[in-house]
C-alpha positions in Angstrom: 0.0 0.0 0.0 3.0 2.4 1.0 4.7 1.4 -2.5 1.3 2.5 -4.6 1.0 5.8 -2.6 4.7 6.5 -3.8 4.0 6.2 -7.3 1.3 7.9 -7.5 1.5 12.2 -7.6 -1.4 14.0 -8.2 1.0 16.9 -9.8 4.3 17.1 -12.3 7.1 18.5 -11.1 7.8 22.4 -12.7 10.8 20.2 -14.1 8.7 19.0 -17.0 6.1 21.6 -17.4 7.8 25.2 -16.7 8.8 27.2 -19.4 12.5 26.6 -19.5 14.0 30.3 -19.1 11.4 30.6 -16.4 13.1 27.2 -15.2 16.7 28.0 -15.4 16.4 31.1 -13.7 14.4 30.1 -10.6 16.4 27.2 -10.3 19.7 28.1 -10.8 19.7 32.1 -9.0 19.2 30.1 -5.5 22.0 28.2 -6.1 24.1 31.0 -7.4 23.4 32.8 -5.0 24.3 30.2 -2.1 27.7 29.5 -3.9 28.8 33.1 -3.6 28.0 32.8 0.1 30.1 29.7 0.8 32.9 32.0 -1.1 32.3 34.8 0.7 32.7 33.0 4.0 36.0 31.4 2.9 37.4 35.0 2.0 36.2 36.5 5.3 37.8 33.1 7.0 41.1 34.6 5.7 40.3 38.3 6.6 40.1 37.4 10.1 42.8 35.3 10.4 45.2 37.4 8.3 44.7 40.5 10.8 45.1 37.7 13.7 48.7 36.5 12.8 50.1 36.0 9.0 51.7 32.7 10.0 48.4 31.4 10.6 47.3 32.5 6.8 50.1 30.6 5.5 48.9 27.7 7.6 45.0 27.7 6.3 46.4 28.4 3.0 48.4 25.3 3.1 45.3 23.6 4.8 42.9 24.6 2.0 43.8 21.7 -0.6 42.5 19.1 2.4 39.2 21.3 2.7 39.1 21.2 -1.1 39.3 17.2 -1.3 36.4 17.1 1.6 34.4 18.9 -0.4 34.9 16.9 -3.3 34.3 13.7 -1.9 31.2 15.2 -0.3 29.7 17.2 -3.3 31.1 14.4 -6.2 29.1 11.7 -3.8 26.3 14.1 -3.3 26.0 15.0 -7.3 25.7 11.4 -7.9 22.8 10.8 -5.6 21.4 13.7 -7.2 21.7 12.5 -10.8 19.9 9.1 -9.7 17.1 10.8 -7.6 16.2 13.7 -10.3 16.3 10.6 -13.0 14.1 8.2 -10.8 11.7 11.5 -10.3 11.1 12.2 -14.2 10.4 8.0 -14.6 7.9 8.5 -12.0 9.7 6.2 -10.1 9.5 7.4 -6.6 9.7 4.5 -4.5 13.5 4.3 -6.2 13.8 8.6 -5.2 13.4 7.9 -2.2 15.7 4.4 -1.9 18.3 6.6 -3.2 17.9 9.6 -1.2 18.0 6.7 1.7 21.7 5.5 0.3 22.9 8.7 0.2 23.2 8.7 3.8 25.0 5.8 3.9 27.7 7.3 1.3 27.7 10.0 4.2 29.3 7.6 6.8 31.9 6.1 4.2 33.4 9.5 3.8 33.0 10.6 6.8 35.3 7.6 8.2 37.6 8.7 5.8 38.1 12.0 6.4 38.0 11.1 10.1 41.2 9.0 9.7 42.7 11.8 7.9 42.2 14.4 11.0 43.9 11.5 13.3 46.8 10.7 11.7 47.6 12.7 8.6 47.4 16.0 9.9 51.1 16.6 11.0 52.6 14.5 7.9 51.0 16.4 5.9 51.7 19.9 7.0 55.4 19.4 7.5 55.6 18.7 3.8 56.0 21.7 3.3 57.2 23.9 6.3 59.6 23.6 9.4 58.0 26.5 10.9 56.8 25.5 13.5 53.8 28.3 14.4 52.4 27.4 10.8 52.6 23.4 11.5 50.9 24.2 14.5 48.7 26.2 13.6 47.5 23.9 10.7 47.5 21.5 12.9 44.6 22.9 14.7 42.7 23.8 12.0 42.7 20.8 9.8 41.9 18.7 12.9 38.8 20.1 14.0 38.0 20.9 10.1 38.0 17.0 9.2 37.5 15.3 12.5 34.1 17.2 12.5 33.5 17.2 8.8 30.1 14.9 9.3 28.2 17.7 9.8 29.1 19.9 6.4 29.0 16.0 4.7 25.6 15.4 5.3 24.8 19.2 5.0 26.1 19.0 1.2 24.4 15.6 0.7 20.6 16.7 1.7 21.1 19.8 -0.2 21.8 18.1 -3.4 18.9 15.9 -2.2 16.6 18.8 -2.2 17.8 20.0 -5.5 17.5 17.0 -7.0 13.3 17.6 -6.4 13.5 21.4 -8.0 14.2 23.0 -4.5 16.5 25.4 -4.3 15.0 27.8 -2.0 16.0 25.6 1.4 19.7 24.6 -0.2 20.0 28.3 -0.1 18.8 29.4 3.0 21.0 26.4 4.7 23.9 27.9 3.0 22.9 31.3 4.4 22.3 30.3 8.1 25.6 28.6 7.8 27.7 31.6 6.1 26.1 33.9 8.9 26.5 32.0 11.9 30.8 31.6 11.2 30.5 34.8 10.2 29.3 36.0 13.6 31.7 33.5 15.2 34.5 34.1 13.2 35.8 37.6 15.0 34.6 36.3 18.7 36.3 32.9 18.4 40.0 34.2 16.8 40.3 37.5 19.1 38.1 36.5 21.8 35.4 39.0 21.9 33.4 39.7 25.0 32.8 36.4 26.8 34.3 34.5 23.8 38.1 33.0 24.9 41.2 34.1 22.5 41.6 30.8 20.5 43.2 32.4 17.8 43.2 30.0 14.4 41.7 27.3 16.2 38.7 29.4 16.7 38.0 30.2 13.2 38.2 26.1 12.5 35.9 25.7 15.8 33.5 28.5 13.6 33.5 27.1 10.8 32.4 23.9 12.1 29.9 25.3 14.0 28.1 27.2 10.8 28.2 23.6 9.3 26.6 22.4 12.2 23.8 24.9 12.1 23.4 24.3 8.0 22.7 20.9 8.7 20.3 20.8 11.3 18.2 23.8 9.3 18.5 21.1 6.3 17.0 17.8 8.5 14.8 19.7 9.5 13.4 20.8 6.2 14.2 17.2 4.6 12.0 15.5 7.2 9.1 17.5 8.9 8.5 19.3 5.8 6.5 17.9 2.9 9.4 16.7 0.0 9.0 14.7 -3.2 11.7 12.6 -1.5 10.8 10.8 1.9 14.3 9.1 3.5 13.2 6.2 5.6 14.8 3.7 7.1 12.6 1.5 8.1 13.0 -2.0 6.3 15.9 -0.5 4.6 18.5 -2.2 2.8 21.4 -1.8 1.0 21.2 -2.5 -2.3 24.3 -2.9 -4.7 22.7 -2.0 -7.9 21.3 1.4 -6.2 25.1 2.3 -5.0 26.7 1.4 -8.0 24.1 4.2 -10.3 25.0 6.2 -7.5 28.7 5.9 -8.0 28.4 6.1 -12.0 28.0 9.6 -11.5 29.7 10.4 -8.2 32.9 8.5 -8.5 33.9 10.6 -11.7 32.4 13.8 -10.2 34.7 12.9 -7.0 37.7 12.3 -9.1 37.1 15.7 -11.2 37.4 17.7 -8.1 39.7 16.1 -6.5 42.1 16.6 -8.7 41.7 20.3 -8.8 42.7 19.6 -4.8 46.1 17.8 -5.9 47.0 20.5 -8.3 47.1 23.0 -5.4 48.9 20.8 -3.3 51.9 20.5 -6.4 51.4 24.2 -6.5 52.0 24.3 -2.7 55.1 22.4 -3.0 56.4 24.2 -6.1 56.2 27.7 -4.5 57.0 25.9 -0.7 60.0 28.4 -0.6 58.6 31.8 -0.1 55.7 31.2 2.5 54.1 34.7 1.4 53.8 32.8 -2.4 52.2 30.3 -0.5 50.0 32.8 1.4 48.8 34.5 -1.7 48.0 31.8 -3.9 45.6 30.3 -0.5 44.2 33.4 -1.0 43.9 33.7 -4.6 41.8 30.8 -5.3 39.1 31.4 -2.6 39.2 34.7 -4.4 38.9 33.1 -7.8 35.7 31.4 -5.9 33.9 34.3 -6.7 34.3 33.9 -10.5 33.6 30.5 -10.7 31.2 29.5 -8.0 28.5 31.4 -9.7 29.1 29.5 -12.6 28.9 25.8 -10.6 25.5 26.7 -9.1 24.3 27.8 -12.4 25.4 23.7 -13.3 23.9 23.1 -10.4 20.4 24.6 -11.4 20.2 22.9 -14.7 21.5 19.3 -13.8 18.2 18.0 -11.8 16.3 19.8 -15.0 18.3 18.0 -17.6 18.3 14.4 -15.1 14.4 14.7 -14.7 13.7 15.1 -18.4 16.0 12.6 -19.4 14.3 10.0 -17.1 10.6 11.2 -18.4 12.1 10.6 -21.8 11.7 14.3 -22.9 14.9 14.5 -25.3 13.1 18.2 -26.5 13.3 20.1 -23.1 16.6 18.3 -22.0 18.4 20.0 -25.0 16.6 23.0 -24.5 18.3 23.6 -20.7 21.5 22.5 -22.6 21.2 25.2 -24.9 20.1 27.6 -22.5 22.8 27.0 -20.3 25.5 27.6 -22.9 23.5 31.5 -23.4 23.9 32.1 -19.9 28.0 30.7 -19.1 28.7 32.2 -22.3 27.6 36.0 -21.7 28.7 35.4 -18.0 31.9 34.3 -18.7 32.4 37.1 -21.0 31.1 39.5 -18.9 32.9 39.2 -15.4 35.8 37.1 -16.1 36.9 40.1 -18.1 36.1 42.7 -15.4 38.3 40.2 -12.8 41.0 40.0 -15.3 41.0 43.8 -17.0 40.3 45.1 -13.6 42.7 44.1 -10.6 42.5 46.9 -8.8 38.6 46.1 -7.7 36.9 44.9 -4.9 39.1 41.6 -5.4 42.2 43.4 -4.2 40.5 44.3 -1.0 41.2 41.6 0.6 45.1 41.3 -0.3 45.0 45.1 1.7 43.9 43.6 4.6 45.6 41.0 5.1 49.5 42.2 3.8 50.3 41.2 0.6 48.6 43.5 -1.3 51.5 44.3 -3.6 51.7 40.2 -4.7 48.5 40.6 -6.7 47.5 43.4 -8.7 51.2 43.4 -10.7 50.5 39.3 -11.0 47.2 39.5 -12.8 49.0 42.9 -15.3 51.6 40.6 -16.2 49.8 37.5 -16.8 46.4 38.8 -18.7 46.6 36.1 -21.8 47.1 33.8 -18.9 44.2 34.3 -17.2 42.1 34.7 -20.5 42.9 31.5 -21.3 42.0 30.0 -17.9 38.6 31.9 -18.3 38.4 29.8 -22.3 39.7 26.5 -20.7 37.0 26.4 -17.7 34.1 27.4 -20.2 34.5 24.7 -22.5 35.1 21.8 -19.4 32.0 23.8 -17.8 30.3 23.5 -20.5 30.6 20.1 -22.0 30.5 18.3 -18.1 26.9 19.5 -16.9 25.3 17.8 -19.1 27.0 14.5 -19.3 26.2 14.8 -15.2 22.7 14.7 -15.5 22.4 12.2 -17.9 25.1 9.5 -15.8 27.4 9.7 -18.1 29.9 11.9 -16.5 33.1 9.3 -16.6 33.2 11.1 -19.9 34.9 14.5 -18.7 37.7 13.1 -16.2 40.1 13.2 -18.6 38.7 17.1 -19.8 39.1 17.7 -15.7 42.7 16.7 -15.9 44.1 18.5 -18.6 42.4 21.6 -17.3 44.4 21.8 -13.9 47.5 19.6 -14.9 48.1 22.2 -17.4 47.6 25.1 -14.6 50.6 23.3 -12.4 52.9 22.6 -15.6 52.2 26.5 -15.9 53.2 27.2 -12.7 56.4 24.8 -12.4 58.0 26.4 -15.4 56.9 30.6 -14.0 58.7 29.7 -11.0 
């Protein structure tokens, strides 16, 4: 009885019926939107601890490839269960949503475990890499401990939100990533310099903040995923695991975990490249959560149009599928041309702001004069790989843009190796 009551909606989802610029934009300015929050709070993460002490900079700038790989295991597994759920919803196929809206959860713990290993034990090897400074080790050290020895929270944070998205919602995902950004935001400043009440804990508070936003994103997000009404009910009563239901799960995420990791290894070659000037070090940490701002728009625009183009593949509906495809393409293409070239034309911007605050203003602005065909063609090469892996995303087929993924940020290191 359960089963017939989960196949049978009295409505279709605004997936297959709403006009599709209508579509695109209410799907995909949410997500936008919440991206440039989560970069925003990793720049102000760096303002705050820059004015606190510039060894700890170095150290979170060191620290930010390891935050990089949790958030691609997390968001590549997530994207996976996404695919499958948005697929499973156009069939009609709901008792399947939900089975793999249920899984997701389990993927949860298996990264979770692995990233909790990592906090125990690879912490200090991984740090001295690259410095004997002490005050930076340390300082790492504290960060990257509580950062991946607590990362359940911003796991399962990621995973419901794709969830949600995966239905057409993108109004909760947003707000989560809101409540989040504002809570470490308000804990940031109290935490490092010890505000009022708050103890001094210096760069161990801004990981203890960060942490603590995560916390508050996912609790906001259970909330919404089970006491409000969702195409997707996660239940585990009866439940079990089911191979076949992992492995579709996996078709999509394993890829879309390997994709962005390897963005995560390329910064740690950079790292190790540029490992004998710690300011170098510094300012590219601080570059690419800068460079956040550019692109992160761009992902949750991807992230808008994947559930459309997974849904209307699984409902069969080959006409609207290429429709978001095409519509997608209008939108990177005039937005790539648009404020990429404002970043790259104009360094002395809003961008450099940050730099001011924290030292090392003087690194950037002659950097990005010097290097303007450079960056263009980082703008070109991230377009076409943007462009050509959405799709192949919504429609499980994303194994196809791994080796795209690598030549796009091996040939940013090669780059670097030979500018040094």
């Amino acid at each position: 009885m359960g089963n017939m009551e989960n196949s049978v909606k009295p409505h279709e989802n605004k997936m297959g019926t709403m006009p599709m610029t209508r579509l695109i934009l209410t799907m995909s300015l949410p997500a936008i939107f919440s991206m440039t929050i989560q970069a925003m709070y990793n720049v102000v993460d760096s303002i705050f601890i820059g004015n606190y002490d510039a060894d700890g900079l170095t150290a979170t700038s060191l620290a930010y490839p390891l935050q990089m790989l949790l958030i691609a295991f997390a968001a590549g597994t997530a994207v996976g269960v996404n695919s499958f759920v948005s697929r499973k919803l156009g069939e009609k196929n709901f008792v399947q949503a939900n089975d793999g809206a249920t899984h997701g959860f389990v993927t949860c713990i298996f990264n979770y475990v692995i990233f909790l290993l990592l906090g125990l034990f690879a912490v200090r090897p991984f740090m001295a890499m690259y410095t004997q400074n002490e005050a930076i080790v340390n300082y790492g050290i504290q960060y990257l401990t509580v950062v991946l020895c607590f990362s359940f929270f911003s796991i399962v944070q990621i995973m419901v939100e794709k969830t949600l998205q995966a239905t057409g919602n993108m109004i909760f995902p947003m707000l989560s990533q809101l409540f989040g950004a504002i809570v470490n935001i308000i804990f940031d400043p109290l935490l490092i310099f010890g505000i009022g009440i708050f103890p001094e804990m210096g760069v161990l508070g801004a990981a203890i903040a960060t942490v603590f936003g995560q916390f508050c994103g996912m609790v906001f997000c259970l909330c919404i995923l089970f006491f409000k009404n969702n195409e997707v009910k996660v239940s585990f009563k009866h439940f079990k695991l089911n191979g076949s239901t992992l492995k579709s799960i996996y078709v999509v995420g394993f890829p879309s975990v390997i994709m962005q990791s390897i963005g995560s290894v390329m910064i740690i070659g950079l790292n190790a490249i540029l490992a004998v000037s710690e300011a170098a070090v510094t300012v590219l940490g601080i570059y690419y959560k800068l460079q956040s701002f550019v692109f992160m728009p761009c992902f949750g625009l991807n992230q808008g149009v994947m559930p459309i183009i997974g849904y209307n593949y699984g409902a069969r509906k080959k006409k609207r599928m290429y429709s978001a495809l095409k519509a997608r393409h209008h939108h990177w293409r005039n937005y790539y041309g648009g404020r990429h070239n404002s970043y790259v034309d104009n360094p002395r911007t809003a961008y450099c702001y940050v730099w001011w605050h924290t030292g090392y203003y003087g690194y950037r602005c002659p950097c990005i004069q010097n290097h303007k065909p450079l960056l263009y063609s980082c703008c070109c090469r991230h377009y076409l790989y943007n462009t050509f892996s959405g799709g192949r995303k919504g429609t499980a087929q994303s194994y196809y843009v791994i080796l795209p993924s690598a030549c796009t940020h091996s040939s940013d290191c090669v780059g670097a190796f030979y500018g040094v």
